[in-house]
Biotite code that builds the C-alpha atoms (Angstrom):
import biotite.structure as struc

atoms = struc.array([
    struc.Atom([-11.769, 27.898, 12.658], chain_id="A", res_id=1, res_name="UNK", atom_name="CA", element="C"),
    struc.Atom([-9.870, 25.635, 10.890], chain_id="A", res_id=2, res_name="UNK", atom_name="CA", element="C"),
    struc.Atom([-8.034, 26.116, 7.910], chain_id="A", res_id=3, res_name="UNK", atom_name="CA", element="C"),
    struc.Atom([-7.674, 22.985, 5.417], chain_id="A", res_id=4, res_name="UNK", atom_name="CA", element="C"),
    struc.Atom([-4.504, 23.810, 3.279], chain_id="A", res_id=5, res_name="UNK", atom_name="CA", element="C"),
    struc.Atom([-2.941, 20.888, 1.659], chain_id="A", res_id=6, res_name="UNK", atom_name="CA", element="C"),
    struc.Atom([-2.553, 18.247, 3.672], chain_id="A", res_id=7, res_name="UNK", atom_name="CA", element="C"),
    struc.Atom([-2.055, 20.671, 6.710], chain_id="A", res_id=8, res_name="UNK", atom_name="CA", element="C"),
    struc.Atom([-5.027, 21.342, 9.221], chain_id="A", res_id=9, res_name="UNK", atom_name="CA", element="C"),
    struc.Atom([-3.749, 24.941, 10.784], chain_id="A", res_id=10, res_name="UNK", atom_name="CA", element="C"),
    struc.Atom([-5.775, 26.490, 13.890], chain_id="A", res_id=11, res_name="UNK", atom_name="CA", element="C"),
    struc.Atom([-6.106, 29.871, 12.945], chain_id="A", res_id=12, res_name="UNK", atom_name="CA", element="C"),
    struc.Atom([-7.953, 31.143, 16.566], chain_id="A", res_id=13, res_name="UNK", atom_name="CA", element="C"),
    struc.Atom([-5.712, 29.626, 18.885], chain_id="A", res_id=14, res_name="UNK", atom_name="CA", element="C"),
    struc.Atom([-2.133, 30.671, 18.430], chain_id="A", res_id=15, res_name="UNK", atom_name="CA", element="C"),
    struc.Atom([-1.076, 27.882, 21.061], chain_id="A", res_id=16, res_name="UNK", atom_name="CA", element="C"),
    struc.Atom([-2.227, 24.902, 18.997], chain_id="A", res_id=17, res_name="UNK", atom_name="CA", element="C"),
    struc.Atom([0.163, 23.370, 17.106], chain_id="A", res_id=18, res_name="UNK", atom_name="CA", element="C"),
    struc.Atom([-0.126, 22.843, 12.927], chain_id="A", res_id=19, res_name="UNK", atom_name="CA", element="C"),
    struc.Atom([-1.470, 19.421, 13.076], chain_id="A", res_id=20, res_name="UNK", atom_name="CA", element="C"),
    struc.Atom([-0.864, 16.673, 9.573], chain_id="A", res_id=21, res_name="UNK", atom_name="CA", element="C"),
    struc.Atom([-3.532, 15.212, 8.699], chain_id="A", res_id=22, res_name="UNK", atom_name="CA", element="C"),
    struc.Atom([-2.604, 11.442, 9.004], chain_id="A", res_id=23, res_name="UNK", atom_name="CA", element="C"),
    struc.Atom([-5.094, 10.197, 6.225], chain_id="A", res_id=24, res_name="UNK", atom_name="CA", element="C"),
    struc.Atom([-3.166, 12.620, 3.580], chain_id="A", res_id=25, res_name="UNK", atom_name="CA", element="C"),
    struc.Atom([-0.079, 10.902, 4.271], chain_id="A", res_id=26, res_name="UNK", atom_name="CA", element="C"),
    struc.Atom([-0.786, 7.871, 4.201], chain_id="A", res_id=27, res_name="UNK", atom_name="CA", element="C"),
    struc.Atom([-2.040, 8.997, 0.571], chain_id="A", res_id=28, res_name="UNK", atom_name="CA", element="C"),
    struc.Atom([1.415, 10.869, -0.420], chain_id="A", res_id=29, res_name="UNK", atom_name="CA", element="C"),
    struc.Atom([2.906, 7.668, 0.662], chain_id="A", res_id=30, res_name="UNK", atom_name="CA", element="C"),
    struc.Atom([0.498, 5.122, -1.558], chain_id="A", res_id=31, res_name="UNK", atom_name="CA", element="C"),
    struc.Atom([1.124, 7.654, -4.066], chain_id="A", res_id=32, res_name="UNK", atom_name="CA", element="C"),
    struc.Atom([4.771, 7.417, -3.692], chain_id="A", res_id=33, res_name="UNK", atom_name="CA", element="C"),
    struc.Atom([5.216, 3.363, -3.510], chain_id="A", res_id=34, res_name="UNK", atom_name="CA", element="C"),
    struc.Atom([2.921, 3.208, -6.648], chain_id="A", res_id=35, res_name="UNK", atom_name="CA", element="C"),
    struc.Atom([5.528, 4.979, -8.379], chain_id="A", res_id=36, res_name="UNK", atom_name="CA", element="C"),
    struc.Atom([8.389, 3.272, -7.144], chain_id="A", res_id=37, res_name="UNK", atom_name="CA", element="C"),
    struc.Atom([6.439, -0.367, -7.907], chain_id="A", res_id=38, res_name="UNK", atom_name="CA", element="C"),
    struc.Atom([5.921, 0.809, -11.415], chain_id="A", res_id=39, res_name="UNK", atom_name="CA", element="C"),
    struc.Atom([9.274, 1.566, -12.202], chain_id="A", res_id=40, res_name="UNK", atom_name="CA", element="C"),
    struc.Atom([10.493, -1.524, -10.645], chain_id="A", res_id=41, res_name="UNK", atom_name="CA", element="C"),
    struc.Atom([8.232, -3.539, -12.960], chain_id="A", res_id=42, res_name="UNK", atom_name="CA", element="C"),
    struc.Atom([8.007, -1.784, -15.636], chain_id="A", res_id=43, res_name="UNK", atom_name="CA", element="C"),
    struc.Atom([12.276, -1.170, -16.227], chain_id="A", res_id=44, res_name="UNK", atom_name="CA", element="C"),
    struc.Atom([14.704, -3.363, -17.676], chain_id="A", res_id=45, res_name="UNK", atom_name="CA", element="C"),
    struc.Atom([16.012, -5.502, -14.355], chain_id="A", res_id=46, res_name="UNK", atom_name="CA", element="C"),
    struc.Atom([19.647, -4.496, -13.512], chain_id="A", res_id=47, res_name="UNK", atom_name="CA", element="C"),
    struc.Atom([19.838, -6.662, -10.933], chain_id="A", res_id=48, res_name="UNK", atom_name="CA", element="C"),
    struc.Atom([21.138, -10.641, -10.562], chain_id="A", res_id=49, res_name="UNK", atom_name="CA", element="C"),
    struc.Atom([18.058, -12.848, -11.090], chain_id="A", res_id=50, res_name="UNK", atom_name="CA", element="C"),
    struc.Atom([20.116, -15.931, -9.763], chain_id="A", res_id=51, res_name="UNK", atom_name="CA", element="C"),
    struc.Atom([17.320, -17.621, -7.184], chain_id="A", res_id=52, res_name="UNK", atom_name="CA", element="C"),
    struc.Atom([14.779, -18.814, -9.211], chain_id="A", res_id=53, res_name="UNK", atom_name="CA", element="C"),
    struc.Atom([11.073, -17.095, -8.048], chain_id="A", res_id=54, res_name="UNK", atom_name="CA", element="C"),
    struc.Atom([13.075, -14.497, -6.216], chain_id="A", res_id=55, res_name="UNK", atom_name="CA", element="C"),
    struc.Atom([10.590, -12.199, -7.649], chain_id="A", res_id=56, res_name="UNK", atom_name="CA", element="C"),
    struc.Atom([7.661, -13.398, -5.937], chain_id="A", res_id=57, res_name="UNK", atom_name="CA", element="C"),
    struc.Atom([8.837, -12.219, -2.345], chain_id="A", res_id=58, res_name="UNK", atom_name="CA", element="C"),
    struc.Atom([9.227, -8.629, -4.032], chain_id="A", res_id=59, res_name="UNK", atom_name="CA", element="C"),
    struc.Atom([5.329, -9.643, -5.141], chain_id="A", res_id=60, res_name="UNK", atom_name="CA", element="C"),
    struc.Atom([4.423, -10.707, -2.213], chain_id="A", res_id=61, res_name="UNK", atom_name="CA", element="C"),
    struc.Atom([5.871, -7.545, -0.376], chain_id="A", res_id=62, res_name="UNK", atom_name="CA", element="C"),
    struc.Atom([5.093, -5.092, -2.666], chain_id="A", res_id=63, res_name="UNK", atom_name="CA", element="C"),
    struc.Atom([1.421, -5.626, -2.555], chain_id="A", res_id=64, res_name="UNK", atom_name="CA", element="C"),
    struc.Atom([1.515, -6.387, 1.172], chain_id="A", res_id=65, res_name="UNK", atom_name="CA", element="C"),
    struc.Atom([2.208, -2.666, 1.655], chain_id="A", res_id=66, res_name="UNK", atom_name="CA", element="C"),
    struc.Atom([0.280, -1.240, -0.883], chain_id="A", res_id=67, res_name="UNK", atom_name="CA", element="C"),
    struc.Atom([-2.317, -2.864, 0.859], chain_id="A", res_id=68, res_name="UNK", atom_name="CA", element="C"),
    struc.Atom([-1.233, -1.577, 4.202], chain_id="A", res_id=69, res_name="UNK", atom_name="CA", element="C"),
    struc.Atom([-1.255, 1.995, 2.750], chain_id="A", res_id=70, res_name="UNK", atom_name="CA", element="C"),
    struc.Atom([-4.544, 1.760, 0.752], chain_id="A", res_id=71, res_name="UNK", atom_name="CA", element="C"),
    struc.Atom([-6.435, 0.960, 3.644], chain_id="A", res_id=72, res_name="UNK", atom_name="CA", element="C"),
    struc.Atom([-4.893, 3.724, 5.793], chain_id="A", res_id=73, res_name="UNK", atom_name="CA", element="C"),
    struc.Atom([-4.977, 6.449, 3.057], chain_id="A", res_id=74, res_name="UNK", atom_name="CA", element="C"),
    struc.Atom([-8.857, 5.219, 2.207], chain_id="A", res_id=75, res_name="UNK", atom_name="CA", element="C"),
    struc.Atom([-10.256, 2.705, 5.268], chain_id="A", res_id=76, res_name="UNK", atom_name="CA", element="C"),
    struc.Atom([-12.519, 1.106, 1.766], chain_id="A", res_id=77, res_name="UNK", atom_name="CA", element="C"),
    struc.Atom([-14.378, -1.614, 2.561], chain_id="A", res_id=78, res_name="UNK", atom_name="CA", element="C"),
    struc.Atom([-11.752, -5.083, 2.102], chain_id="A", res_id=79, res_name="UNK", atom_name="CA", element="C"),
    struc.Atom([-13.462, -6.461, -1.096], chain_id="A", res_id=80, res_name="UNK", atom_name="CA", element="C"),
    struc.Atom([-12.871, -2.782, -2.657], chain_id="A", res_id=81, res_name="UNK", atom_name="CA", element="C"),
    struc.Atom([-9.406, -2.953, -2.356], chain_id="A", res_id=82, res_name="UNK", atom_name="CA", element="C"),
    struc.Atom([-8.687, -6.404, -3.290], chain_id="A", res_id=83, res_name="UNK", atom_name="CA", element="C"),
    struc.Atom([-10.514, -5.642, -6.888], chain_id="A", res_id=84, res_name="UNK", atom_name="CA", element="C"),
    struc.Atom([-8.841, -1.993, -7.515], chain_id="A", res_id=85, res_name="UNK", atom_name="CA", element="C"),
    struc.Atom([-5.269, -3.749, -6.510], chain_id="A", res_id=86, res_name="UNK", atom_name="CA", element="C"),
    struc.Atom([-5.816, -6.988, -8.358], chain_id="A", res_id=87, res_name="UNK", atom_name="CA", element="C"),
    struc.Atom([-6.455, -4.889, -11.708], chain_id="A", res_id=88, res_name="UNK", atom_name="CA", element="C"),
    struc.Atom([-3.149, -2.923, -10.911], chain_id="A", res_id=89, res_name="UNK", atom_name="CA", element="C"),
    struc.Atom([-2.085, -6.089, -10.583], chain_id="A", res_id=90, res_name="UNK", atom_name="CA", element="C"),
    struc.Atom([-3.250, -7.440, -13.730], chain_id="A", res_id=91, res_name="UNK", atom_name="CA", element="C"),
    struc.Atom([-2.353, -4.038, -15.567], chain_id="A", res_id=92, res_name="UNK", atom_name="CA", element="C"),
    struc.Atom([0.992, -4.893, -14.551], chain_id="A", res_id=93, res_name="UNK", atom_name="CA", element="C"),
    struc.Atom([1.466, -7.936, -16.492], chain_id="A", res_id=94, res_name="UNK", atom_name="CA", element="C"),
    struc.Atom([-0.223, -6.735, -19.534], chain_id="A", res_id=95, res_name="UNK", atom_name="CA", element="C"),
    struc.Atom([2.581, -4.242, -19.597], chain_id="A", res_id=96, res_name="UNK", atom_name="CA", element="C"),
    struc.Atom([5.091, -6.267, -18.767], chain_id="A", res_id=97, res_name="UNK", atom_name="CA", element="C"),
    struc.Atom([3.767, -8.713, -21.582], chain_id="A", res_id=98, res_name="UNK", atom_name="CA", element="C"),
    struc.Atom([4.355, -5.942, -24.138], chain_id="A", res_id=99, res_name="UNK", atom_name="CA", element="C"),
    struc.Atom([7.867, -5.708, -22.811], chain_id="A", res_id=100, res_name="UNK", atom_name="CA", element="C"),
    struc.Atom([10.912, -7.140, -24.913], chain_id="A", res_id=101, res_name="UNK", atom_name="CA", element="C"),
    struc.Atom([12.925, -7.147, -21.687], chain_id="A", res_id=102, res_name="UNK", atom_name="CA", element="C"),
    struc.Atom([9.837, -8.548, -19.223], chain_id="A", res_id=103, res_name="UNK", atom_name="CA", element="C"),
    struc.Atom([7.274, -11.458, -19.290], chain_id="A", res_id=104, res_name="UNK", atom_name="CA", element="C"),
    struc.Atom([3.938, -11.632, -18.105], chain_id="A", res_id=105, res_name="UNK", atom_name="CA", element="C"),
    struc.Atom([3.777, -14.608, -15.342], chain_id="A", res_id=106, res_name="UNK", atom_name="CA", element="C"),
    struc.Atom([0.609, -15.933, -13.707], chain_id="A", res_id=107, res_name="UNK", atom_name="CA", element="C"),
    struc.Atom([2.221, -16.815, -10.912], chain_id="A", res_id=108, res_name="UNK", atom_name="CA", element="C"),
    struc.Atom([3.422, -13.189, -10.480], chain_id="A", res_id=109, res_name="UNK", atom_name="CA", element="C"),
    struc.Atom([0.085, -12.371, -10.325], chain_id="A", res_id=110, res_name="UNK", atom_name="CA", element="C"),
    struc.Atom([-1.179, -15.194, -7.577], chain_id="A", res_id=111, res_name="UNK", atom_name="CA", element="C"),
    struc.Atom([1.911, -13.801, -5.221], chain_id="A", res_id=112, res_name="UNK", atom_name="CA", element="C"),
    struc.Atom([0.297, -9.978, -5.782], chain_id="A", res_id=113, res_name="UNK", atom_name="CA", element="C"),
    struc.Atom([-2.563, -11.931, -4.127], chain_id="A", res_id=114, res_name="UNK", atom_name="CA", element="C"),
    struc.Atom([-0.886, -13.677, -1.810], chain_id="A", res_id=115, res_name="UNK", atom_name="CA", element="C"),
    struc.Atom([0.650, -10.005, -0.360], chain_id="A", res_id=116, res_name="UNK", atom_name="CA", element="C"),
    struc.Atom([-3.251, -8.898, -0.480], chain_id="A", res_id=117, res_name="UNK", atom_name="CA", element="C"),
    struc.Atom([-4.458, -11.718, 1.555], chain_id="A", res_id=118, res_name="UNK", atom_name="CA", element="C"),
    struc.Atom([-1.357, -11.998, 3.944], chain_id="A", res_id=119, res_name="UNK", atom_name="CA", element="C"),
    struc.Atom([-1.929, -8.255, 4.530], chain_id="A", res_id=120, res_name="UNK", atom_name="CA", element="C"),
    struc.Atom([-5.743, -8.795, 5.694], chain_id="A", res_id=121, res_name="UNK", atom_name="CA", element="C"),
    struc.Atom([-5.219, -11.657, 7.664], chain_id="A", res_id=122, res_name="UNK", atom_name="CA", element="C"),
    struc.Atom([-2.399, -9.895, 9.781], chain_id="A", res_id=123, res_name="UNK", atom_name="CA", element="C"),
    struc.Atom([-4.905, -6.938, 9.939], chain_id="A", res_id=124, res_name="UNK", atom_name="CA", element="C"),
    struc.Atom([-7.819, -9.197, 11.212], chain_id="A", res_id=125, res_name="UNK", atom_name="CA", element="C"),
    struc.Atom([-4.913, -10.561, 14.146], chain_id="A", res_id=126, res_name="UNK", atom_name="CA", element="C"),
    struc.Atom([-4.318, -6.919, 14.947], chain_id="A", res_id=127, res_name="UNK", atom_name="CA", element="C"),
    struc.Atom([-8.147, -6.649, 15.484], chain_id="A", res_id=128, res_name="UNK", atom_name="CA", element="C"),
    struc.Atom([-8.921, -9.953, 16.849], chain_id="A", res_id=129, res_name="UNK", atom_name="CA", element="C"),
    struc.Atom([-5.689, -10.375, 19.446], chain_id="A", res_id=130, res_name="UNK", atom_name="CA", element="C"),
    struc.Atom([-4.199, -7.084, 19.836], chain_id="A", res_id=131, res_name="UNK", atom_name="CA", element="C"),
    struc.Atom([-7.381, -3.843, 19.333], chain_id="A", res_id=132, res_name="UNK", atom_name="CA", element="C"),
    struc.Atom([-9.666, -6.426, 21.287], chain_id="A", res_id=133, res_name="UNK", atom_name="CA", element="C"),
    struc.Atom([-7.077, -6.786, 24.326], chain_id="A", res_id=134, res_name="UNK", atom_name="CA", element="C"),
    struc.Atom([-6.581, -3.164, 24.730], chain_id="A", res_id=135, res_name="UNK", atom_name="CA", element="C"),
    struc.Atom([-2.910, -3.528, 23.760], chain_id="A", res_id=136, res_name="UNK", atom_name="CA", element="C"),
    struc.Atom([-2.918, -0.620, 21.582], chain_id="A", res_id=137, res_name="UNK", atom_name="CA", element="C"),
    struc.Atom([-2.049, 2.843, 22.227], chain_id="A", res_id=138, res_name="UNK", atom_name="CA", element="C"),
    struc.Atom([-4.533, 4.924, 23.721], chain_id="A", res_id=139, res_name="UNK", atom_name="CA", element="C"),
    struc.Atom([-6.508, 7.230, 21.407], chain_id="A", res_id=140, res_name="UNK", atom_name="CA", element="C"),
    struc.Atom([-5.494, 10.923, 21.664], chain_id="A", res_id=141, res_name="UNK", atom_name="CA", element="C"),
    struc.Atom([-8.038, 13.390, 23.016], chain_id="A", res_id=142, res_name="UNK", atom_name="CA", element="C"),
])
């Protein structure tokens, strides 16, 4: 029998099996987690040197990469799913930032949250195409 308590799985009629994590709960903690962290990066006054002009985008660019990375592993949703719920996060996040005395809104900021989205499928459908398809993955646990 398995027990489901938090995000651990614990065998309860085999004392030799190990507590095993869930991998999918995680992965959620961990979207969870960078959400936070990207909204108080955007959403706080910048203490940082803005020197290099479009610095920014990169940290767009990235930012969204991984959230991508994470929604798909927390939720597997289908690709067109994701895009939509992340590019209204997305938007949400210049709305706020356009109400900010310390922030602007920028389209541009916007188009790299897309570009971190895309960049994060394509390297996904490489993985599948190249890589899964080859057999150069790890082997699946049984």
């Amino acid at each position: 029998m398995t027990l489901l308590t938090g995000f651990l799985m614990i065998e309860t009629n085999n004392p030799d099996e190990y507590d095993v994590i869930n991998r999918q709960t995680i992965f959620k903690w961990a979207l969870a987690i960078m959400l936070i962290l990207v909204s108080y990066l955007v959403f706080s006054k910048p203490s940082y040197p803005t020197g290099i002009p479009n610095f920014d985008k990169i940290g767009h660019v990235g930012s969204f990469f991984i959230l991508s990375y994470l929604t798909y592993l927390a939720f597997k949703p289908k690709w067109y799913i994701l895009a939509v719920i992340l590019a209204g996060y997305a938007v949400f996040i210049e709305v706020v930032q356009s109400q900010l005395s310390y922030r602007s809104a920028s389209f541009a900021d916007f188009i790299a949250d897309m570009v971190g989205i895309s960049l994060f499928y394509f390297t996904h459908w490489l993985y599948c195409r190249y890589f899964k398809t080859a057999k150069l993955t790890e082997p699946d646990p049984q």
